[in-house]
N, CA, C and O of each residue as an XYZ file, in Angstrom:
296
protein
N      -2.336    -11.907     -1.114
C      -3.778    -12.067     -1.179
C      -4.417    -11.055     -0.240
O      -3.844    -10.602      0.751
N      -5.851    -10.682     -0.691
C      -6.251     -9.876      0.098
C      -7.533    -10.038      1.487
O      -7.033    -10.937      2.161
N      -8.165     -9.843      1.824
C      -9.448    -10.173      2.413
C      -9.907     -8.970      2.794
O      -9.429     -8.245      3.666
N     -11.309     -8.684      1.785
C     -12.243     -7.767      1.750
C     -13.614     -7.900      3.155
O     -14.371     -8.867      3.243
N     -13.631     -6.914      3.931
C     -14.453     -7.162      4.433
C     -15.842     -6.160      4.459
O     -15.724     -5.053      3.933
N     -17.025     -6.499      5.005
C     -18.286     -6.065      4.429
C     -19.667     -6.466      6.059
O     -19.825     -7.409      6.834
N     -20.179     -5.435      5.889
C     -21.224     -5.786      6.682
C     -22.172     -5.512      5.773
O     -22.260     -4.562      4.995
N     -23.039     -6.654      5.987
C     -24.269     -6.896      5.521
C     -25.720     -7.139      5.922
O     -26.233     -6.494      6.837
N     -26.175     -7.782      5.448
C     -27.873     -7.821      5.678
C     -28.652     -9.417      5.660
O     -29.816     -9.814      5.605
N     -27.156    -10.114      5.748
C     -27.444    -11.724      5.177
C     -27.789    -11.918      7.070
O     -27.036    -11.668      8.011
N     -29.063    -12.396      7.073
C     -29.405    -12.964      8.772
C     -29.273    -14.370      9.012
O     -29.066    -14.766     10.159
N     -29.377    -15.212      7.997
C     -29.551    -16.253      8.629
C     -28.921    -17.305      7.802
O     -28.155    -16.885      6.936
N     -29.087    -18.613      7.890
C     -28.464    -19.731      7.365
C     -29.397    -19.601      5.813
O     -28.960    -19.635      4.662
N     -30.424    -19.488      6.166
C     -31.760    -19.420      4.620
C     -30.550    -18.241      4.228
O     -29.396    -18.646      4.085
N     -30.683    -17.597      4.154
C     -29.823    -16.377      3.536
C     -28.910    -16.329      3.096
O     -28.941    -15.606      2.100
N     -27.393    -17.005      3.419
C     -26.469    -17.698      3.273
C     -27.053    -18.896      2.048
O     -26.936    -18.615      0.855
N     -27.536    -19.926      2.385
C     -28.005    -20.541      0.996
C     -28.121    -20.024     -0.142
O     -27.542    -20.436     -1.147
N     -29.288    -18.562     -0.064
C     -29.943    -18.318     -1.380
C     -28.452    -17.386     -1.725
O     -28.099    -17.421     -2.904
N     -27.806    -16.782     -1.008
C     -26.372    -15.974     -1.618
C     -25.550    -16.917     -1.786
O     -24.519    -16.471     -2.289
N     -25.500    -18.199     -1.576
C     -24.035    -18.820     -2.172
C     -24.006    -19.190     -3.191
O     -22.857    -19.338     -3.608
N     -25.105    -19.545     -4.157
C     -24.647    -19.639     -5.416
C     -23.904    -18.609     -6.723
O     -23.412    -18.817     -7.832
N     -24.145    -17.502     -5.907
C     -23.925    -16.100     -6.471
C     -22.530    -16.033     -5.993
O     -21.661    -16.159     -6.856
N     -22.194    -15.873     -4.868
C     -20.516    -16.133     -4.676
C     -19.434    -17.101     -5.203
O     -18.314    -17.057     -5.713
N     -20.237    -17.876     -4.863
C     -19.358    -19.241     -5.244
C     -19.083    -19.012     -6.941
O     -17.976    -18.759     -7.416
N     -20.084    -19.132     -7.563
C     -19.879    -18.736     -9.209
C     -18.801    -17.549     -9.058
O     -17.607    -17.778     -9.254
N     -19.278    -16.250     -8.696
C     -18.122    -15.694     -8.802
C     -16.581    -15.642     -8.286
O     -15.572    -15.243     -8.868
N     -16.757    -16.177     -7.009
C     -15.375    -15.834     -6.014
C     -15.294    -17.522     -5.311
O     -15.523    -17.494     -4.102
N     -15.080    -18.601     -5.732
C     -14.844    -19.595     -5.786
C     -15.371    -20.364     -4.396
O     -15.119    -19.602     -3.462
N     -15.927    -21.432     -3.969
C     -16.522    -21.977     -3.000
C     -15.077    -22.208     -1.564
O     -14.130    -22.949     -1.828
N     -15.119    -21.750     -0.682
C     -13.786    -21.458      0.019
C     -13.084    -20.610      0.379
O     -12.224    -20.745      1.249
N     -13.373    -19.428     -0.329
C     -13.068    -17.687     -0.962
C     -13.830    -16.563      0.072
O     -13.598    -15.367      0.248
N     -14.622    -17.277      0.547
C     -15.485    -16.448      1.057
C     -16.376    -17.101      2.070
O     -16.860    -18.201      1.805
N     -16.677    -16.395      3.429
C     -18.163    -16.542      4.336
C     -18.328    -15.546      5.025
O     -17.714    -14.481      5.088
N     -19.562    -16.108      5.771
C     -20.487    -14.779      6.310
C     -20.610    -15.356      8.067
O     -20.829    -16.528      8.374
N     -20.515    -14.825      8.527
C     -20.810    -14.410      9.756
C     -21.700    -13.921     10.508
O     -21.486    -13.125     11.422
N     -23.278    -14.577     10.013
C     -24.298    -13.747     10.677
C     -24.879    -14.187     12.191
O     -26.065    -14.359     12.472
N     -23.839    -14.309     13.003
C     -24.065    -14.338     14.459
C     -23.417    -13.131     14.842
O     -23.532    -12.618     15.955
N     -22.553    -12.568     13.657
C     -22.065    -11.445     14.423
C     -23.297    -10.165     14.306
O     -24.195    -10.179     13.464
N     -23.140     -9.291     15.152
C     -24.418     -8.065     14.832
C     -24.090     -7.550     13.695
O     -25.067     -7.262     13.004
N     -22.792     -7.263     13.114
C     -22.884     -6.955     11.653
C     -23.075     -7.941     10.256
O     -22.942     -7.557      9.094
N     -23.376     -9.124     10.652
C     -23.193     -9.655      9.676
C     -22.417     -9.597      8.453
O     -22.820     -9.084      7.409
N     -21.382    -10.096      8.609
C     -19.902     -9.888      8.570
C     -19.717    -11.045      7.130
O     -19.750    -12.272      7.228
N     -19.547    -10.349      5.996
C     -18.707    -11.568      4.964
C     -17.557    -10.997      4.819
O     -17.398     -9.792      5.019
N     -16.778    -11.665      4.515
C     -15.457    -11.615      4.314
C     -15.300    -12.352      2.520
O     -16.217    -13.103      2.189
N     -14.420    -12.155      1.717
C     -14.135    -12.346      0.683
C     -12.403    -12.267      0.363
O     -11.655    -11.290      0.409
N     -12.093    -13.800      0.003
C     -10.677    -13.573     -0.188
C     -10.258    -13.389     -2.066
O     -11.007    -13.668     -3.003
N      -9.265    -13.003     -2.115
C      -8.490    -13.024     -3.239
C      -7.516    -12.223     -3.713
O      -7.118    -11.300     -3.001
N      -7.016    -12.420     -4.881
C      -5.901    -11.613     -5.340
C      -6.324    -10.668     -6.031
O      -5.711     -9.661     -5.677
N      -7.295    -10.353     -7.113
C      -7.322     -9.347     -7.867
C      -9.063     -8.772     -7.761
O      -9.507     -8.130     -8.714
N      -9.982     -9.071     -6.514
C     -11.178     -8.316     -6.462
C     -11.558     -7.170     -5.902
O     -11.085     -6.763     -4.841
N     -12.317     -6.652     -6.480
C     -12.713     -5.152     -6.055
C     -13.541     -5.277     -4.927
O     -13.966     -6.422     -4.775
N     -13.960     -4.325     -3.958
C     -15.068     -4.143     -3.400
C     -16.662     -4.032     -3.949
O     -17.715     -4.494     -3.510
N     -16.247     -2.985     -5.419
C     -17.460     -2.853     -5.888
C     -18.146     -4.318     -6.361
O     -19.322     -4.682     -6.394
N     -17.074     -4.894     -6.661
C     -17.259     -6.403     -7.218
C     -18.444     -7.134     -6.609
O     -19.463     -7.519     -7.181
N     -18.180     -7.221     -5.627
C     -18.350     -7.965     -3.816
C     -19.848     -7.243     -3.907
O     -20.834     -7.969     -4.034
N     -19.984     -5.928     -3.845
C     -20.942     -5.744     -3.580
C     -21.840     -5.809     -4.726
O     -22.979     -5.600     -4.309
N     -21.837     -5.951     -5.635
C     -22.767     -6.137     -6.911
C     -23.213     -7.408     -7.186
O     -24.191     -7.697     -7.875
N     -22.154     -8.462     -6.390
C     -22.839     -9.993     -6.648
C     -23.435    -10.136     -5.514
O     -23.934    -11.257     -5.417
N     -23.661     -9.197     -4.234
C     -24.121     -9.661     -3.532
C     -25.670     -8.585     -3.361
O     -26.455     -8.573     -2.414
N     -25.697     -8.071     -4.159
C     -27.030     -7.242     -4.413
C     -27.709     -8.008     -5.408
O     -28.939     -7.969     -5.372
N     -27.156     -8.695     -6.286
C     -27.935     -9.621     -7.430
C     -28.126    -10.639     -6.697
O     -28.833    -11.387     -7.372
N     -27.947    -11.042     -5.863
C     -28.453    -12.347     -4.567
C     -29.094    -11.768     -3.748
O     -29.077    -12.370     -2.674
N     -30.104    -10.175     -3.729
C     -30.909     -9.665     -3.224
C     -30.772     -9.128     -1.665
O     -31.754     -8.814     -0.993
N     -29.435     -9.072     -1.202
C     -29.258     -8.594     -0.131
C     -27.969     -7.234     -0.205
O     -27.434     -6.938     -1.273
N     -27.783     -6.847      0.523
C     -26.567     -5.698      0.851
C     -25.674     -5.748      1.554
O     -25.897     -5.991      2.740
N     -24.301     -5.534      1.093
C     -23.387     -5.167      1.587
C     -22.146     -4.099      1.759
O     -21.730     -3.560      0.733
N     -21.587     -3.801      2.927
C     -20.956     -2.136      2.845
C     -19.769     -2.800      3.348
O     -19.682     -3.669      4.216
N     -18.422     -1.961      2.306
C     -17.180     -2.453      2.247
C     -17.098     -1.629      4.081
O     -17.725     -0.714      4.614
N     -15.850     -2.672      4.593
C     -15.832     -1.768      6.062
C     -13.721     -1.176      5.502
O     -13.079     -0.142      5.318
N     -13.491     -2.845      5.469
C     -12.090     -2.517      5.332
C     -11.619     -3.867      4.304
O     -12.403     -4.685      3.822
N      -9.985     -3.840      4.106
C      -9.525     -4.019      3.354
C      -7.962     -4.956      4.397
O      -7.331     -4.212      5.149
N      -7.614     -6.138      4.342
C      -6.562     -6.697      5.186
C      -6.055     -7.759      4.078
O      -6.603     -8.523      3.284
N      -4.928     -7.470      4.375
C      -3.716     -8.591      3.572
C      -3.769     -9.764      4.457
O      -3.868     -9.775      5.684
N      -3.680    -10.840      3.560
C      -3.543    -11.926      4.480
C      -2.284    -12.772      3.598
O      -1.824    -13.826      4.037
């Protein structure tokens, strides 16, 4: 399995809300969170067969941005 990681633009808990229905549909509820106490605001995304571009296209249709940083096996 992999874990995609991403800094983003998600600030707050409101933010996190309005993007989880967009994740969750795609990359399963558990698969994925965000980290916006960190200064990068940090999601992470797990799985076996997703892209980065993936990641970042469901998370631009939930109206915010995110930039692949790296890529870790877990």
């Amino acid at each position: 399995m992999k874990n995609l990681i991403f800094k983003t633009n998600i600030n707050c808990g409101g933010c996190v809300a309005k993007v989880t229905p967009f994740l969750n549909e795609e990359f399963q509820a558990g698969n994925w969170e965000v980290d916006f106490l960190n200064p990068s605001k940090i999601l992470q995304v797990k799985g076996e067969s997703i892209l980065a571009t993936e990641v970042e296209a469901v998370v631009m249709e939930a109206g915010f941005k995110a930039e692949f940083i790296r890529e870790e096996s877990v």
